[in-house]
C-alpha positions as YAML, in Angstrom:
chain: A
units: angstrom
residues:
- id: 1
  name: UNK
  ca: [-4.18, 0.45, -22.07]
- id: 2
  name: UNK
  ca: [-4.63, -3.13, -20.87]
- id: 3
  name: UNK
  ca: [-2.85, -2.37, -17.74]
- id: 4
  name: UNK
  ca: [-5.81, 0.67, -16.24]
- id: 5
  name: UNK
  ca: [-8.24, -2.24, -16.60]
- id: 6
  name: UNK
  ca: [-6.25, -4.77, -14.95]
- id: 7
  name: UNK
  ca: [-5.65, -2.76, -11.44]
- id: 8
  name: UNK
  ca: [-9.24, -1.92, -11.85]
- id: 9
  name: UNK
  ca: [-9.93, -5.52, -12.00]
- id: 10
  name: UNK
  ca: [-8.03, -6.28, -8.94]
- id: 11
  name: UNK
  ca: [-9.46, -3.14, -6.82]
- id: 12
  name: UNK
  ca: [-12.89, -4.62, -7.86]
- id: 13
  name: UNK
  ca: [-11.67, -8.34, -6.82]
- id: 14
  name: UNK
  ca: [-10.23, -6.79, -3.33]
- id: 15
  name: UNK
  ca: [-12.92, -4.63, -2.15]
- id: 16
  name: UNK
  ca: [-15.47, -7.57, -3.00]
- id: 17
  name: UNK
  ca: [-13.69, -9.67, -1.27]
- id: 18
  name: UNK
  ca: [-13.45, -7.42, 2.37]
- id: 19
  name: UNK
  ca: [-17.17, -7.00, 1.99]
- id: 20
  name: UNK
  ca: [-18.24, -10.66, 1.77]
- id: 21
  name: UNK
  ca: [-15.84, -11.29, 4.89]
- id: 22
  name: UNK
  ca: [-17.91, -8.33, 6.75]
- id: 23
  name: UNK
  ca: [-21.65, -9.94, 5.01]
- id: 24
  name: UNK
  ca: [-20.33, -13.26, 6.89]
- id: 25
  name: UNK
  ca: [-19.88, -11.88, 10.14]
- id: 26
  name: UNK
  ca: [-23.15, -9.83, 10.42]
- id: 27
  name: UNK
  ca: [-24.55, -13.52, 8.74]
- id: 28
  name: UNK
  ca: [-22.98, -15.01, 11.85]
- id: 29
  name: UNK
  ca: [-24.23, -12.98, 14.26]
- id: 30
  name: UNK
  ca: [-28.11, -13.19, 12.85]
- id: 31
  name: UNK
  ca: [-27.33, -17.02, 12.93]
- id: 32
  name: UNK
  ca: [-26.12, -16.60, 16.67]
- id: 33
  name: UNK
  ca: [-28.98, -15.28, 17.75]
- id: 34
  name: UNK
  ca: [-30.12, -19.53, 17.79]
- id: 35
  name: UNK
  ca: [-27.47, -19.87, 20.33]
- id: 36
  name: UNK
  ca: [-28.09, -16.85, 22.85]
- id: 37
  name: UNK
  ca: [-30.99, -18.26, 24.80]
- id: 38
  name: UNK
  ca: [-28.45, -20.64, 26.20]
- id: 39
  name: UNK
  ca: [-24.51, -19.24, 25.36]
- id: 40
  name: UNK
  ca: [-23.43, -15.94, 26.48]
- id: 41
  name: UNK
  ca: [-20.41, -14.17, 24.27]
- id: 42
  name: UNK
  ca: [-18.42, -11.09, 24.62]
- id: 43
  name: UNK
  ca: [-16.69, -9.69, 27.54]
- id: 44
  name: UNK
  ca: [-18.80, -10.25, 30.76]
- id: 45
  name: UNK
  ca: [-20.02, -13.16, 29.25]
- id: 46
  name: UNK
  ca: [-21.54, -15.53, 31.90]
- id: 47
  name: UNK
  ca: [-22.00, -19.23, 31.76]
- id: 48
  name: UNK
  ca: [-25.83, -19.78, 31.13]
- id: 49
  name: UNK
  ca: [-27.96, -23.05, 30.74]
- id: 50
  name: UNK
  ca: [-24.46, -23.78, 28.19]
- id: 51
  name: UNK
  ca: [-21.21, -22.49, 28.45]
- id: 52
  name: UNK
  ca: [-19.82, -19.15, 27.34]
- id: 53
  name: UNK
  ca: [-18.23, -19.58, 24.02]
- id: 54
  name: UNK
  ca: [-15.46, -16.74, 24.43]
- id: 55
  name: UNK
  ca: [-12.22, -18.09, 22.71]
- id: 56
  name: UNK
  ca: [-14.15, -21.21, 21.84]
- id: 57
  name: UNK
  ca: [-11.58, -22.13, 19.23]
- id: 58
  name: UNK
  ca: [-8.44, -23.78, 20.20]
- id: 59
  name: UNK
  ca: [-10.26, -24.48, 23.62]
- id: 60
  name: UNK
  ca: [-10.85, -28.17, 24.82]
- id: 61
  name: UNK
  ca: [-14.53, -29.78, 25.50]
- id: 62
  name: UNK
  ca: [-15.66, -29.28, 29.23]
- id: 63
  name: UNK
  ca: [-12.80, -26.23, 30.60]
- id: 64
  name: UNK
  ca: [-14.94, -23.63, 31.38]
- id: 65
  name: UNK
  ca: [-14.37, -22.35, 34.81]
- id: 66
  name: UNK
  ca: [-17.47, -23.13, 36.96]
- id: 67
  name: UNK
  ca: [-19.64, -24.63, 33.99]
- id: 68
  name: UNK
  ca: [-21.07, -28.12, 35.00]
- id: 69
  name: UNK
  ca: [-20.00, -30.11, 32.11]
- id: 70
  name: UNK
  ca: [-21.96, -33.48, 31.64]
- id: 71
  name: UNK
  ca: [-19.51, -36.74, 31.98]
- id: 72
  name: UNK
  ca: [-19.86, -36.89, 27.89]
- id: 73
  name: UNK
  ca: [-18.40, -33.93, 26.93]
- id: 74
  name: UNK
  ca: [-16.15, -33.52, 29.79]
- id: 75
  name: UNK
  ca: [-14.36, -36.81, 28.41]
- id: 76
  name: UNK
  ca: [-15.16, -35.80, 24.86]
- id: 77
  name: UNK
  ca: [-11.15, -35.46, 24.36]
- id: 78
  name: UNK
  ca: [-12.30, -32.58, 21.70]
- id: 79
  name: UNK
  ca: [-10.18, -29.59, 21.24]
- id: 80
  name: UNK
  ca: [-12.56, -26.74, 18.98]
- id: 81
  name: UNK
  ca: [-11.70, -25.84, 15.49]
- id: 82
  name: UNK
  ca: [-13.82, -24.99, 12.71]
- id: 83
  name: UNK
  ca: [-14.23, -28.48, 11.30]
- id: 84
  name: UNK
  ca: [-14.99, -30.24, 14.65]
- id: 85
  name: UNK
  ca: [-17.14, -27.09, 15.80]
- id: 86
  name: UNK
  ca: [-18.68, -27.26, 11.96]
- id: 87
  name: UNK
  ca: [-19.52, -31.42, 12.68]
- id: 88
  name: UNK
  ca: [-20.76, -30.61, 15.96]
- id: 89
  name: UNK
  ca: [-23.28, -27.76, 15.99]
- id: 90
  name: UNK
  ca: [-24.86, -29.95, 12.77]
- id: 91
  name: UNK
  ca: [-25.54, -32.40, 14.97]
- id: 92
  name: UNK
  ca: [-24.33, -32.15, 18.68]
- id: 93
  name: UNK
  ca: [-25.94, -35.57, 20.15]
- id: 94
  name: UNK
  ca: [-24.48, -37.50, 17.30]
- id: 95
  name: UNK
  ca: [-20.69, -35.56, 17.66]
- id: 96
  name: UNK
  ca: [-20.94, -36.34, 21.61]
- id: 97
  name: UNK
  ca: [-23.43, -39.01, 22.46]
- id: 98
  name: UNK
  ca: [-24.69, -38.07, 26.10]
- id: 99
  name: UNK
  ca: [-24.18, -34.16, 25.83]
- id: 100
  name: UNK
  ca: [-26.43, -32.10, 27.91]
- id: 101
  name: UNK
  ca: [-27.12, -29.82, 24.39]
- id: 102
  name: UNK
  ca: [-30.55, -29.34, 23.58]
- id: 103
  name: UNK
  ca: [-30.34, -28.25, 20.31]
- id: 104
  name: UNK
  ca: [-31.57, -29.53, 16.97]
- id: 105
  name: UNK
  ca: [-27.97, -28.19, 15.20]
- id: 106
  name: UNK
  ca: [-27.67, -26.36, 11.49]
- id: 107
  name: UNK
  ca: [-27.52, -28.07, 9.14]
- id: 108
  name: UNK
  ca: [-26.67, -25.47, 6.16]
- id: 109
  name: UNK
  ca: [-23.02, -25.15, 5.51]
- id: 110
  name: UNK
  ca: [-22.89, -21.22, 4.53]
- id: 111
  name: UNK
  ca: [-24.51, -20.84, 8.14]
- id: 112
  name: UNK
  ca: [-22.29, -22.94, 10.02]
- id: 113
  name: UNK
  ca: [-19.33, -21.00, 7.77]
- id: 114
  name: UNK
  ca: [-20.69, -17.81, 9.31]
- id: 115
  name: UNK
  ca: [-21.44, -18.66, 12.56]
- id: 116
  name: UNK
  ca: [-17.95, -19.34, 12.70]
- id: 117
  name: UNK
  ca: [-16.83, -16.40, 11.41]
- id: 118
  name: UNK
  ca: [-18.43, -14.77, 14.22]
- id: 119
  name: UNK
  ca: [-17.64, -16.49, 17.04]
- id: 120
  name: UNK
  ca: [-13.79, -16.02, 16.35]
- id: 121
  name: UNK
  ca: [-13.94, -12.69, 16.63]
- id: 122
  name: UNK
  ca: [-13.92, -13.24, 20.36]
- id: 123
  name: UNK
  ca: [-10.85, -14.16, 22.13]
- id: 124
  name: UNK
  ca: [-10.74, -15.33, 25.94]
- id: 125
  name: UNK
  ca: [-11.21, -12.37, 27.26]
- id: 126
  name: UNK
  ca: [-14.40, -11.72, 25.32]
- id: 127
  name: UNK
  ca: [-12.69, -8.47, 23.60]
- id: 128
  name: UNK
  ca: [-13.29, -8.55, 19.66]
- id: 129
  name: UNK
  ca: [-9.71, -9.30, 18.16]
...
């Protein structure tokens, strides 16, 4: 008897789980929305007043192809993951003193969480992985 409820339990558990994953990503891309006046993403992407951001993650500050970098954040020595990428966008002047980056950052962790969420979606290429 005890054993119906458990794997009812667990389905419960697993299919909550996949749909907060999915409610981050659509999170994410509200939040980016704040970025897309100056960041293009997805395949086509162009560099804009900033950088494209396809395969930001894993990718080293200032190595966009034909993006002029300031001197700051070319010799930031920074490669992306999500907790430098999480410092960062909170607070991009303080994280590289001298960027170019006009933006006041996020400050909310749950945001920052999603943003992420969304950006790695898009590898190099700008396909969706």
């Amino acid at each position: 008897m005890k054993l119906p409820i458990i794997a009812a339990m667990l389905a419960a558990a697993a299919f909550v789980t996949t749909g907060a994953s999915a409610q981050d990503v659509a999170a994410g891309e509200r939040s980016w929305n704040k970025c897309r006046a100056c960041h293009q993403l997805g395949e086509g992407a162009k560099n804009l007043v900033g950088p494209q951001l396809n395969g930001l993650f894993g990718r080293h500050t200032g190595e966009v192809e034909g993006y002029s970098y300031s001197t700051a954040n070319k010799g930031a020595g920074i490669t992306w993951d999500e907790a430098v990428f999480a410092e960062y966008i909170k607070d991009p002047k303080a994280k590289i003193p001298g960027t170019k980056m006009i933006f006041a950052g996020i400050k909310n962790e749950k945001e920052i969480a999603d943003l992420t969420a969304f950006l790695k979606q898009f590898g190099k290429d700008g396909k969706k992985m």
